[in-house]
SEFIZA-3560 file (N, C-alpha, C; in Angstrom, 3 decimals):
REM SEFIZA-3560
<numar><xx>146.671</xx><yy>103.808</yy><zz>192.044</zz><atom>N</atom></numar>
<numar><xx>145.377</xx><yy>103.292</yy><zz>191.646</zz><atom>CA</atom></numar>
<numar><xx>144.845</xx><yy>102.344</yy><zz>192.734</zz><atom>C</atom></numar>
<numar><xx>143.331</xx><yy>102.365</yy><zz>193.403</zz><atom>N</atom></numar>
<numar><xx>142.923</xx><yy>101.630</yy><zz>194.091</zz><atom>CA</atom></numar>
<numar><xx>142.497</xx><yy>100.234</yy><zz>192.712</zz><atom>C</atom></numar>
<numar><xx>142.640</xx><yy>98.731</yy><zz>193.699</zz><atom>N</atom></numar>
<numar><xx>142.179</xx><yy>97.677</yy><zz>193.635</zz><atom>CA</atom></numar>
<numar><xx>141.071</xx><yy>97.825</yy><zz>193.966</zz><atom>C</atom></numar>
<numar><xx>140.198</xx><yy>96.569</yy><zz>193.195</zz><atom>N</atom></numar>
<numar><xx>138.991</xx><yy>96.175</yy><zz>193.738</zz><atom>CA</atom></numar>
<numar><xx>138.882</xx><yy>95.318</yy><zz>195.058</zz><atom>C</atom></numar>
<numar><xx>140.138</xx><yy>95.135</yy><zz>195.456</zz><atom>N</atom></numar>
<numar><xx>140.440</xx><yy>93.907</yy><zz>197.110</zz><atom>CA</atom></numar>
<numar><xx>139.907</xx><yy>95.251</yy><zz>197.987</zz><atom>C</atom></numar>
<numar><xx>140.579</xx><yy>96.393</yy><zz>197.684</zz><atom>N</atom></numar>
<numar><xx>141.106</xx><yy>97.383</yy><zz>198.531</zz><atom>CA</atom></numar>
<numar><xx>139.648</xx><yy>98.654</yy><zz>199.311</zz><atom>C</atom></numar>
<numar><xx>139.154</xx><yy>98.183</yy><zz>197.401</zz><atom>N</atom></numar>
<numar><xx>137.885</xx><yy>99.088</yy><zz>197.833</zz><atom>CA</atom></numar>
<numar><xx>137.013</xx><yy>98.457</yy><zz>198.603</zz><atom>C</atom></numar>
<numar><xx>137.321</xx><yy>96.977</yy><zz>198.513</zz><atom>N</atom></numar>
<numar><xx>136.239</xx><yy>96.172</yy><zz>199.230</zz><atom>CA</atom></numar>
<numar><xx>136.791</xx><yy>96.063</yy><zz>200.597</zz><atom>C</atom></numar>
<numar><xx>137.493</xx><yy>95.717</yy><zz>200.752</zz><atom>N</atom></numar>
<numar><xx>138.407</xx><yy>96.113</yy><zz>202.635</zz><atom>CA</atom></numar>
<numar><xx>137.879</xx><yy>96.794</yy><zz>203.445</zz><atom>C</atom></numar>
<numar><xx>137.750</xx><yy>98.451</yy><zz>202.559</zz><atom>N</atom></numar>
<numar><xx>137.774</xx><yy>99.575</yy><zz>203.098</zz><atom>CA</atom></numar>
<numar><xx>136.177</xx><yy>99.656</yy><zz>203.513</zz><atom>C</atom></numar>
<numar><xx>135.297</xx><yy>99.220</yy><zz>202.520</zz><atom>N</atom></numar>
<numar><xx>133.612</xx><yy>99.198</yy><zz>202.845</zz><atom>CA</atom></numar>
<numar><xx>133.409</xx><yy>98.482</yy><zz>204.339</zz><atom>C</atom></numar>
<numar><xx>134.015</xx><yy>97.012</yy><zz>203.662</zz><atom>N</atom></numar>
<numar><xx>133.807</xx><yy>96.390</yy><zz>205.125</zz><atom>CA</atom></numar>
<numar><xx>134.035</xx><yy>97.038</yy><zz>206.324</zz><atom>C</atom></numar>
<numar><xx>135.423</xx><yy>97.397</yy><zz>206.185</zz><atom>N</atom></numar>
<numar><xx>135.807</xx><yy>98.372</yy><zz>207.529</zz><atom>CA</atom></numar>
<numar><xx>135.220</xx><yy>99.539</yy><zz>208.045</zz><atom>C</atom></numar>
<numar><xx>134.271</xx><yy>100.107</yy><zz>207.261</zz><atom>N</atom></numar>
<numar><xx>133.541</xx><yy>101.399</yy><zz>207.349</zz><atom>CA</atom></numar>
<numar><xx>132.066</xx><yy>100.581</yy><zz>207.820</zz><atom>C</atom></numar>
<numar><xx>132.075</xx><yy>99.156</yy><zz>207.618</zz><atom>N</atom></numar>
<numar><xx>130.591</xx><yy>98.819</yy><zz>208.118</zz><atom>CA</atom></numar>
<numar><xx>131.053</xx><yy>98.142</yy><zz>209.214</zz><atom>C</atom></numar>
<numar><xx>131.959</xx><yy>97.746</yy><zz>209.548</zz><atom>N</atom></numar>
<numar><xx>132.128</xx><yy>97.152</yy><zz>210.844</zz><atom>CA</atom></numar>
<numar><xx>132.098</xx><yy>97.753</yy><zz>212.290</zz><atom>C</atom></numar>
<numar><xx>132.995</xx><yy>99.069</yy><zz>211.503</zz><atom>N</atom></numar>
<numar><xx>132.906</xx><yy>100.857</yy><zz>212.588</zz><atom>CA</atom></numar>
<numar><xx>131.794</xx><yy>100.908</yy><zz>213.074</zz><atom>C</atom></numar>
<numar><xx>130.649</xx><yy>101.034</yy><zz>212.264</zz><atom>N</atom></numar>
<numar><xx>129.701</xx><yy>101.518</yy><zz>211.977</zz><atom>CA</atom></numar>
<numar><xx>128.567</xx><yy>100.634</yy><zz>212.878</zz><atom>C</atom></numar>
<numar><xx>128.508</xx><yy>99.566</yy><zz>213.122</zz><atom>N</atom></numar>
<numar><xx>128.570</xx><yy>98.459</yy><zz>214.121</zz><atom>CA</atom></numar>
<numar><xx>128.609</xx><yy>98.673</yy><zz>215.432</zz><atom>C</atom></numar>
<numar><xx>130.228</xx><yy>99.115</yy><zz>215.560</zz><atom>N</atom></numar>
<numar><xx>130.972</xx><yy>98.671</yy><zz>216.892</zz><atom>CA</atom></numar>
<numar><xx>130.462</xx><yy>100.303</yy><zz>217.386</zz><atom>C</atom></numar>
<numar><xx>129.483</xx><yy>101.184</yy><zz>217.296</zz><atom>N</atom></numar>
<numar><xx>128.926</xx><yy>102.552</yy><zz>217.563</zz><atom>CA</atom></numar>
<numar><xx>128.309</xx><yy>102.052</yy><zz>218.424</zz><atom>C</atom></numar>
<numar><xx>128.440</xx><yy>102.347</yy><zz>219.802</zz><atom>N</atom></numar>
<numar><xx>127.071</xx><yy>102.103</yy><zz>220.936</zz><atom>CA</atom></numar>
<numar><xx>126.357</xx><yy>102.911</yy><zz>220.315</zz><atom>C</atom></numar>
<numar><xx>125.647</xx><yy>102.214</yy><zz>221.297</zz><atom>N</atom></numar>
<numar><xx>123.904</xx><yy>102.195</yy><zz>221.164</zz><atom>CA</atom></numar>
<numar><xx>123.376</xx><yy>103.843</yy><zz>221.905</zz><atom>C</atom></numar>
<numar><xx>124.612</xx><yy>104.279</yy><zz>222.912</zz><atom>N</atom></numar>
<numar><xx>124.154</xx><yy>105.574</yy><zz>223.360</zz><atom>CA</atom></numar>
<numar><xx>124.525</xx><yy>106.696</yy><zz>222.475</zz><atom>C</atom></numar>
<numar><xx>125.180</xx><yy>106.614</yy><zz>221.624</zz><atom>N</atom></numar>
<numar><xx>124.899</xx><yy>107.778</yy><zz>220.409</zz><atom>CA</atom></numar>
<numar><xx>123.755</xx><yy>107.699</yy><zz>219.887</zz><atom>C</atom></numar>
<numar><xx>122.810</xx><yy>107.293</yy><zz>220.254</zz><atom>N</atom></numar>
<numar><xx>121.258</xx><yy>107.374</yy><zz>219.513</zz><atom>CA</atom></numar>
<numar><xx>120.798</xx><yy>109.056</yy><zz>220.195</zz><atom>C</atom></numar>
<numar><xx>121.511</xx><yy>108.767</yy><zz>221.651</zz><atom>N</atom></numar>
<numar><xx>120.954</xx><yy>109.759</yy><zz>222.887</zz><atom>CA</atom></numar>
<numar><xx>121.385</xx><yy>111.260</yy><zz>222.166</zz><atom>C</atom></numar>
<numar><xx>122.853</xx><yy>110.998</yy><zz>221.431</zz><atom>N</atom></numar>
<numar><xx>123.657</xx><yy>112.341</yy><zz>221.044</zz><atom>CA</atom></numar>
<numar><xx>122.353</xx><yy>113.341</yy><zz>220.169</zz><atom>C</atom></numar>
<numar><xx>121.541</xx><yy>113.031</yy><zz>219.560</zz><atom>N</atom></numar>
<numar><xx>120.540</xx><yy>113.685</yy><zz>218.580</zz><atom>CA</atom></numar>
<numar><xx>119.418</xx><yy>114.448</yy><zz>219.679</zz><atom>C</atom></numar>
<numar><xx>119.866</xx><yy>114.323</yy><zz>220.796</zz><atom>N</atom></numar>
<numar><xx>118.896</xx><yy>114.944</yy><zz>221.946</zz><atom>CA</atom></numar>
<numar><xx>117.735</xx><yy>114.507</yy><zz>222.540</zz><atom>C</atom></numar>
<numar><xx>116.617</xx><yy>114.771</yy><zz>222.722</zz><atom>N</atom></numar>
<numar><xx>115.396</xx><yy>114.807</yy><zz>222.962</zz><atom>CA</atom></numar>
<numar><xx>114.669</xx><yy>114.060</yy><zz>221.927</zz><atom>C</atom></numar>
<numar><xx>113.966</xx><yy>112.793</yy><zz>221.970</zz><atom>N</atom></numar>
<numar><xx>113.072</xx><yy>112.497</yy><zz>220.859</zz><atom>CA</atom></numar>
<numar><xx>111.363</xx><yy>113.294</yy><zz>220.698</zz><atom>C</atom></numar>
<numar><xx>111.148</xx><yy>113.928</yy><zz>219.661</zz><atom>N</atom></numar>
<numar><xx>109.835</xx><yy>114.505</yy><zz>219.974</zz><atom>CA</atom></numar>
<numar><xx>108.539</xx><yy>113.802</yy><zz>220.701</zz><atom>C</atom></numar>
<numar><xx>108.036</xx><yy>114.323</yy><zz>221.508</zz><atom>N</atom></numar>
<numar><xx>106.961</xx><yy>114.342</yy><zz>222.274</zz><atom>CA</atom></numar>
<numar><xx>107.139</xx><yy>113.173</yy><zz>223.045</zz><atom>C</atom></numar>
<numar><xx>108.322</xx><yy>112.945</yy><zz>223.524</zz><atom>N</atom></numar>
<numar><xx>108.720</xx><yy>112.088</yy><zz>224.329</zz><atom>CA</atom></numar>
<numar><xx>109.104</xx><yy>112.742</yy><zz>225.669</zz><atom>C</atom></numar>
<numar><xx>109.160</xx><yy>111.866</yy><zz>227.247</zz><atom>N</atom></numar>
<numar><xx>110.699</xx><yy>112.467</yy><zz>228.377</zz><atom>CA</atom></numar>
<numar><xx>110.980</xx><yy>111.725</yy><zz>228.664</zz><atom>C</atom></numar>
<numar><xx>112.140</xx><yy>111.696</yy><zz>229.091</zz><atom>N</atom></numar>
<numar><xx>112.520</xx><yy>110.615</yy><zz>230.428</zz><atom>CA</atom></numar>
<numar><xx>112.097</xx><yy>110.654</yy><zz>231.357</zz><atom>C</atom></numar>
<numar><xx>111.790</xx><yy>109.456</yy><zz>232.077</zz><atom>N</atom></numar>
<numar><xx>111.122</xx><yy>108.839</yy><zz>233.288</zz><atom>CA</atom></numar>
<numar><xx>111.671</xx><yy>108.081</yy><zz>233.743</zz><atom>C</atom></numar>
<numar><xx>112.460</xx><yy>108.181</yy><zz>234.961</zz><atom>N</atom></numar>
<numar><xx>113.169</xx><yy>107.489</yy><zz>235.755</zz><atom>CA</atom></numar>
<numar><xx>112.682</xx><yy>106.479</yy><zz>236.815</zz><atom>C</atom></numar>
<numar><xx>112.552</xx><yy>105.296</yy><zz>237.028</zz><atom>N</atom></numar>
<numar><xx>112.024</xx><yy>104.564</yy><zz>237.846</zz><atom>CA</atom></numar>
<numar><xx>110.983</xx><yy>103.866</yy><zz>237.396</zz><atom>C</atom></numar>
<numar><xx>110.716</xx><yy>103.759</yy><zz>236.424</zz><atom>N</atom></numar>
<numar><xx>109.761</xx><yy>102.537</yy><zz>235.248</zz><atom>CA</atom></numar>
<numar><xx>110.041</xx><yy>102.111</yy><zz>234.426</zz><atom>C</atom></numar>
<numar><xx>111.447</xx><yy>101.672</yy><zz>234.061</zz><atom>N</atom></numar>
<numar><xx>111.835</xx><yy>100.800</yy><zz>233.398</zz><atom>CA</atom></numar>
<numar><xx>112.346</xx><yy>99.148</yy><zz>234.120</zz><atom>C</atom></numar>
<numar><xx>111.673</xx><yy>98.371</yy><zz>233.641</zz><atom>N</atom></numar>
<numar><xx>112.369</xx><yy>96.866</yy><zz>233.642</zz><atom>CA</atom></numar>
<numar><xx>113.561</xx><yy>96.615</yy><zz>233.431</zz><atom>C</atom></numar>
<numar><xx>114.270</xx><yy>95.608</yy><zz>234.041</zz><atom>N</atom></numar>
<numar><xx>115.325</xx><yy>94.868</yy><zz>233.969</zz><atom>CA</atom></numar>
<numar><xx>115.402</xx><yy>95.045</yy><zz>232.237</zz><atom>C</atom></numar>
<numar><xx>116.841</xx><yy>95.737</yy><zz>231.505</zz><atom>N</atom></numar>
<numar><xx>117.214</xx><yy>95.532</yy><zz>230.031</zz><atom>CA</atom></numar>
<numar><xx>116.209</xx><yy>96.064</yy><zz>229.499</zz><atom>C</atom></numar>
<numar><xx>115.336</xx><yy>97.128</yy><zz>229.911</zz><atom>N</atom></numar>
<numar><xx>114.210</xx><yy>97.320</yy><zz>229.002</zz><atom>CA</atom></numar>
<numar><xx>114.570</xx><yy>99.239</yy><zz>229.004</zz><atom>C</atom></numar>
<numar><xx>115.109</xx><yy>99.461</yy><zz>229.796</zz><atom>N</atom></numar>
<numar><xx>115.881</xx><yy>100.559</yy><zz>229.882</zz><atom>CA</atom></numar>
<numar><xx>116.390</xx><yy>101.353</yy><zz>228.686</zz><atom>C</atom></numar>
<numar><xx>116.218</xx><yy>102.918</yy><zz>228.391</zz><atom>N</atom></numar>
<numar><xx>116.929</xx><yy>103.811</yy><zz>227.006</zz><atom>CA</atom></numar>
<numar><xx>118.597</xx><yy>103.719</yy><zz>227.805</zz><atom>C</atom></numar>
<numar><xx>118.630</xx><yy>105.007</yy><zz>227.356</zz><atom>N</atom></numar>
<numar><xx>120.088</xx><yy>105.365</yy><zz>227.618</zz><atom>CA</atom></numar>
<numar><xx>120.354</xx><yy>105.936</yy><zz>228.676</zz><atom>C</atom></numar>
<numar><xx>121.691</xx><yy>105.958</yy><zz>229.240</zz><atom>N</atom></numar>
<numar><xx>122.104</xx><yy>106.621</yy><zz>230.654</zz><atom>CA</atom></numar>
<numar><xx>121.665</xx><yy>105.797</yy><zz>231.777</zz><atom>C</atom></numar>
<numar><xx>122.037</xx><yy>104.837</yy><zz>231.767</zz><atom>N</atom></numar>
<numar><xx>121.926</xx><yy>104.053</yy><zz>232.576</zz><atom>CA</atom></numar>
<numar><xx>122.735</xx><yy>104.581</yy><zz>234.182</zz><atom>C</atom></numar>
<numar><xx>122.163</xx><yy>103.891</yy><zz>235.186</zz><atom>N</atom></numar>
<numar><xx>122.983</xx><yy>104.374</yy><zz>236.729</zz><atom>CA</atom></numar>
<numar><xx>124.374</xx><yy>103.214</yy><zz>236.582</zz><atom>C</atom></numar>
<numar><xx>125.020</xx><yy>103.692</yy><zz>237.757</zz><atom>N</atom></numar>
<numar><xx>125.573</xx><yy>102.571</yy><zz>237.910</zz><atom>CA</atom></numar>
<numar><xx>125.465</xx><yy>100.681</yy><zz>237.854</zz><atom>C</atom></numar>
<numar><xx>127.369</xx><yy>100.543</yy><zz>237.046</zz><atom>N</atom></numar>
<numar><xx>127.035</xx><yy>99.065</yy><zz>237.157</zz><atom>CA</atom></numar>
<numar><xx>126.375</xx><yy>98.980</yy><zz>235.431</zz><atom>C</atom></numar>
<numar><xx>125.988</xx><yy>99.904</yy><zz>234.664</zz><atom>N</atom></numar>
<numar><xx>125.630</xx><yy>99.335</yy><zz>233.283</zz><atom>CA</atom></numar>
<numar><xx>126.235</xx><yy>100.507</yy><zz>232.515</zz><atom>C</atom></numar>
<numar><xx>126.043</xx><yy>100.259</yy><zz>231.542</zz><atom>N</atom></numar>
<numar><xx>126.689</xx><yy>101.247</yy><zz>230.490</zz><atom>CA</atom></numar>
<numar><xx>125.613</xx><yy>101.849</yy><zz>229.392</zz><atom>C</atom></numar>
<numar><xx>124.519</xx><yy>101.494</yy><zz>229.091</zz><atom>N</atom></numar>
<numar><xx>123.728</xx><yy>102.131</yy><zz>228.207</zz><atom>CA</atom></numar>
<numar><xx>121.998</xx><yy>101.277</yy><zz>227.855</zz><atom>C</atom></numar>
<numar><xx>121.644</xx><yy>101.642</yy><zz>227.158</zz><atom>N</atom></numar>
<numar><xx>119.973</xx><yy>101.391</yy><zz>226.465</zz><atom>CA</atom></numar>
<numar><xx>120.764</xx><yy>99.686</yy><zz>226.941</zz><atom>C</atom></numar>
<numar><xx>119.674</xx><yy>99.062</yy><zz>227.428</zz><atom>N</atom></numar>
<numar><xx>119.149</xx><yy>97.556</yy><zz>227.735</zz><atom>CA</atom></numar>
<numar><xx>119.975</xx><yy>97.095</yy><zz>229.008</zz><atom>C</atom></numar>
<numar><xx>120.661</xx><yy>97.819</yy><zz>229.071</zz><atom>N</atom></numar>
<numar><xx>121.866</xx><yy>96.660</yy><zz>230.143</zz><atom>CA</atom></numar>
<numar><xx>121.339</xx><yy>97.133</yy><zz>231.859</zz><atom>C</atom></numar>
<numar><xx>120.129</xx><yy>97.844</yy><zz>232.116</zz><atom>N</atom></numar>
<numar><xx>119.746</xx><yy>98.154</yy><zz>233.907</zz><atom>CA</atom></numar>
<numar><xx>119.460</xx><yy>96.247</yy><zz>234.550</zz><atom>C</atom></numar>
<numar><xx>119.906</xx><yy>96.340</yy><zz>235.174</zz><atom>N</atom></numar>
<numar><xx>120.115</xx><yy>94.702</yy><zz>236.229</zz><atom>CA</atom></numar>
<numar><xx>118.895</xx><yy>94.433</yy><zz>236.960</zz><atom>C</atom></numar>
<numar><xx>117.672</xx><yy>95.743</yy><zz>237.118</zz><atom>N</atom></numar>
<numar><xx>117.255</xx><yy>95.793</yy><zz>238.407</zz><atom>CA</atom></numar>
<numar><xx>115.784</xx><yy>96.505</yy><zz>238.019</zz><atom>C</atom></numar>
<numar><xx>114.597</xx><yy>96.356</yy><zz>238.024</zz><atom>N</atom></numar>
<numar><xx>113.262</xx><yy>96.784</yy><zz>237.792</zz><atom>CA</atom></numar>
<numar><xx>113.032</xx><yy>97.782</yy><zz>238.381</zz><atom>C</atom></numar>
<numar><xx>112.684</xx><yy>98.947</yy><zz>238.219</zz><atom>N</atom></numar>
<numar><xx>112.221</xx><yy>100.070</yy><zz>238.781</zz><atom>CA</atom></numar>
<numar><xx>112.912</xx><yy>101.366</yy><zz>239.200</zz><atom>C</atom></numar>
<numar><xx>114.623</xx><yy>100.529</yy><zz>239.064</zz><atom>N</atom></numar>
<numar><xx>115.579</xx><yy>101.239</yy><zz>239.724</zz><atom>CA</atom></numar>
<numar><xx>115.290</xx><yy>103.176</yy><zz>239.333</zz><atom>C</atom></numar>
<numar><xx>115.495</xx><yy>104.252</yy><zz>240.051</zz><atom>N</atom></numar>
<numar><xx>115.269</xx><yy>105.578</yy><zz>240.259</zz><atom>CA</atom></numar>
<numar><xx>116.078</xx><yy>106.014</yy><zz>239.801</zz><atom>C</atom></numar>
<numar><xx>117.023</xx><yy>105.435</yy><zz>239.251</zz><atom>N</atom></numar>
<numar><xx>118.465</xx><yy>106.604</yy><zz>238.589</zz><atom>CA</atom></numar>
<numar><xx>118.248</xx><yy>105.821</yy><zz>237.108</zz><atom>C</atom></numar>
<numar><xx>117.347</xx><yy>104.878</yy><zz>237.132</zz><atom>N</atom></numar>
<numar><xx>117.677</xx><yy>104.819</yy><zz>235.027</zz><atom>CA</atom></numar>
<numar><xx>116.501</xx><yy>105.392</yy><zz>234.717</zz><atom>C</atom></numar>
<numar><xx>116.697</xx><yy>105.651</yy><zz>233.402</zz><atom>N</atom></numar>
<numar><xx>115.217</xx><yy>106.067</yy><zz>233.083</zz><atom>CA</atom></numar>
<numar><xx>114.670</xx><yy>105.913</yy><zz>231.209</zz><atom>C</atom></numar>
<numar><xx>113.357</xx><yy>105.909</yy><zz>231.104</zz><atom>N</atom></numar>
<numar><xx>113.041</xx><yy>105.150</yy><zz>229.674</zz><atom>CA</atom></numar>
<numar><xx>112.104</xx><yy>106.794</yy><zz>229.128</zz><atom>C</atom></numar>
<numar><xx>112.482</xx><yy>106.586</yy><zz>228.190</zz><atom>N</atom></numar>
<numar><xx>111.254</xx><yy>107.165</yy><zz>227.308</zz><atom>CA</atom></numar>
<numar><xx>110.216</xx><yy>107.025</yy><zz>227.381</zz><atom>C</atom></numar>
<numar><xx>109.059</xx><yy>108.086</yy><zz>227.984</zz><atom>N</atom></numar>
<numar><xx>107.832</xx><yy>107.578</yy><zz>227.925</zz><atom>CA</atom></numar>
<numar><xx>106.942</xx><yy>108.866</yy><zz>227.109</zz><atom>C</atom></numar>
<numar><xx>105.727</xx><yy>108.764</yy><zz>226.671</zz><atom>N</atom></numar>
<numar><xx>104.802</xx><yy>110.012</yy><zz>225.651</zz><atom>CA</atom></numar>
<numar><xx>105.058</xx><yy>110.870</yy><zz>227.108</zz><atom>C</atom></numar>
<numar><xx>104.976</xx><yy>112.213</yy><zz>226.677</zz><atom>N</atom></numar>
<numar><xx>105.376</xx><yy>113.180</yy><zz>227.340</zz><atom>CA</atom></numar>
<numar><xx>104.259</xx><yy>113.303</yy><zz>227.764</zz><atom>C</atom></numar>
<numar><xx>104.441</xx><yy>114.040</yy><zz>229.639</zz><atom>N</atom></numar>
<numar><xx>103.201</xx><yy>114.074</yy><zz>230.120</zz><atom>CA</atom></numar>
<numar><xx>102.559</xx><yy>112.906</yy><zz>230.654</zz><atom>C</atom></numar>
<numar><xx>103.603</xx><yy>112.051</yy><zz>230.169</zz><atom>N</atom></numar>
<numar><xx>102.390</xx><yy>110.757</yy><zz>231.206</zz><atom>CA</atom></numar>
<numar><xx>103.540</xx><yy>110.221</yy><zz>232.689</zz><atom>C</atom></numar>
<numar><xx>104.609</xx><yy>110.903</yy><zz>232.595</zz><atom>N</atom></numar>
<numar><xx>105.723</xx><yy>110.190</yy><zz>232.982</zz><atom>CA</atom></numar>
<numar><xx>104.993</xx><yy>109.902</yy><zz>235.152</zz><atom>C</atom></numar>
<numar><xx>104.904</xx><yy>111.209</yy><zz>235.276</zz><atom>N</atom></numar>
<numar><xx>104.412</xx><yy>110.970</yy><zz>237.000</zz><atom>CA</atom></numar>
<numar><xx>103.249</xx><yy>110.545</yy><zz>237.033</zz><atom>C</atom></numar>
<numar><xx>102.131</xx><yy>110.035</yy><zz>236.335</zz><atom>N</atom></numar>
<numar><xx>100.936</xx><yy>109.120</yy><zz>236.524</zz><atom>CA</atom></numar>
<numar><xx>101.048</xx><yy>107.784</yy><zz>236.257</zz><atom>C</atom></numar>
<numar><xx>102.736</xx><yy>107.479</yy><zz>236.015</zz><atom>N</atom></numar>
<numar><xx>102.899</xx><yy>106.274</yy><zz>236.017</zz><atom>CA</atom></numar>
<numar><xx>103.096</xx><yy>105.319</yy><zz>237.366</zz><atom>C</atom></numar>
<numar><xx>101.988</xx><yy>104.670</yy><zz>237.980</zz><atom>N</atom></numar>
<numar><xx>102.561</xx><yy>103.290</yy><zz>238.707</zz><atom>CA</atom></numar>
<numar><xx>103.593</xx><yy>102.398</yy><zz>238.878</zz><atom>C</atom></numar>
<numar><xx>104.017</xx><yy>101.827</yy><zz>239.144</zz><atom>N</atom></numar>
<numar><xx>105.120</xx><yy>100.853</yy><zz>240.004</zz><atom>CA</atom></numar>
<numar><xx>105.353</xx><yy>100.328</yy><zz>241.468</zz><atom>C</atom></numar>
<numar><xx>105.858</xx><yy>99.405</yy><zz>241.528</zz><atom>N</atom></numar>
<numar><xx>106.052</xx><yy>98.594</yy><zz>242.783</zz><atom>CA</atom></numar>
<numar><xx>106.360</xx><yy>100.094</yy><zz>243.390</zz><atom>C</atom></numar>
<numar><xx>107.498</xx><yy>100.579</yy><zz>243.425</zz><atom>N</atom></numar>
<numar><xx>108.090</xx><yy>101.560</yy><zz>244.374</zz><atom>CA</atom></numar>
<numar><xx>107.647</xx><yy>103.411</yy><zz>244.242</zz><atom>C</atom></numar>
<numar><xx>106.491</xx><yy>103.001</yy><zz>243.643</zz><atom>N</atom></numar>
<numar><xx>105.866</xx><yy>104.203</yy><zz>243.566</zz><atom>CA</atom></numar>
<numar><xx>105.423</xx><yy>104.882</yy><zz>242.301</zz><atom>C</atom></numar>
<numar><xx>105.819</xx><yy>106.241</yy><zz>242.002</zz><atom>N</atom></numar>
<numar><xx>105.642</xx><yy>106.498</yy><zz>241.095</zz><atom>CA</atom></numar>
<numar><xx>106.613</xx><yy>107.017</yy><zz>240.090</zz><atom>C</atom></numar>
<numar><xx>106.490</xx><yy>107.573</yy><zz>238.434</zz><atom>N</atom></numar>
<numar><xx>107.622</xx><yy>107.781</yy><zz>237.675</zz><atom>CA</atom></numar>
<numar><xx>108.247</xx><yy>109.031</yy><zz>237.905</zz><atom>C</atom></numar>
<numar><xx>109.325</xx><yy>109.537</yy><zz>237.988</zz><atom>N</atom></numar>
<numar><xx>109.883</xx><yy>110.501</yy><zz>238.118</zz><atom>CA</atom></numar>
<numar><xx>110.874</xx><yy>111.402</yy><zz>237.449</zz><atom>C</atom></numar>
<numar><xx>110.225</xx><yy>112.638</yy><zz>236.926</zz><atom>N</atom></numar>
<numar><xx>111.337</xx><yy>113.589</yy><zz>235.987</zz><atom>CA</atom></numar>
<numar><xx>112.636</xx><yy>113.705</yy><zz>236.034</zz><atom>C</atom></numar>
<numar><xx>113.209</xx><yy>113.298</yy><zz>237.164</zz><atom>N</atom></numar>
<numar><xx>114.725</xx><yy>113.916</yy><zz>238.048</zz><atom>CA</atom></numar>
<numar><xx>114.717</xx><yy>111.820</yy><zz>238.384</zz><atom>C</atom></numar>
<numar><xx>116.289</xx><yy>112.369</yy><zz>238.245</zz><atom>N</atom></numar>
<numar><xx>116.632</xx><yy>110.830</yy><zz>239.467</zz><atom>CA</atom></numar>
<numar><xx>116.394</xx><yy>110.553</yy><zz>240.379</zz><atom>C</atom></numar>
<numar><xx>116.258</xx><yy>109.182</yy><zz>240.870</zz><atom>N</atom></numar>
<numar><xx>115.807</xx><yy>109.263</yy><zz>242.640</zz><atom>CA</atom></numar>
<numar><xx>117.002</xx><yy>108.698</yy><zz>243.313</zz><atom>C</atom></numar>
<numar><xx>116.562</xx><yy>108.216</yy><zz>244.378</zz><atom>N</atom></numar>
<numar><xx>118.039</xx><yy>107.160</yy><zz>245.466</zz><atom>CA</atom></numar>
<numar><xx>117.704</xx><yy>105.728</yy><zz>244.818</zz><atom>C</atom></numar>
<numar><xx>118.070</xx><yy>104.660</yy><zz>244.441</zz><atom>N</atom></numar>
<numar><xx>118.039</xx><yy>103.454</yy><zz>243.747</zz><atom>CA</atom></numar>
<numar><xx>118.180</xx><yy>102.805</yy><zz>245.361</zz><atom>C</atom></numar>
//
């Protein structure tokens, strides 16, 4: 027979899991609709997922503009986007 300590343990522990899930399993569900990635217009921590080197996921890019991270932007707008170092780009660039 389960306790009521036991059932309550087990919740906690299933919400704590549940927690400790990066943030890049958001990415696992694929493509968000009418969205792309755009590499080279994201801000310092303002960054989605797949970060370049040196970070590990959504918020943690060190560096503004960098060409190998890239953010979600409405689809179709991604290469008419501006920036210091040019413009946004479908594919990765050299950082």
């Amino acid at each position: 027979m389960i306790t009521k300590t036991e059932i309550t343990a087990a919740t906690l522990a299933a919400a704590l899991a549940l927690l400790a899930v990066p943030v890049s399993a958001q990415e696992m569900g694929g493509p968000k609709a009418g969205k792309e990635k755009c590499y080279g217009v994201s801000l310092k921590g303002q960054n989605d997922c797949a970060a370049g080197a040196g970070t590990s996921c959504a918020g943690t890019s060190k560096v503004d503009y960098d060409a190998t991270i890239w953010k979600y932007v409405p689809k179709g707008t991604c290469e008419t986007m501006k920036t210091p170092n040019g413009m946004g780009m479908l594919k990765p660039g050299k950082s």
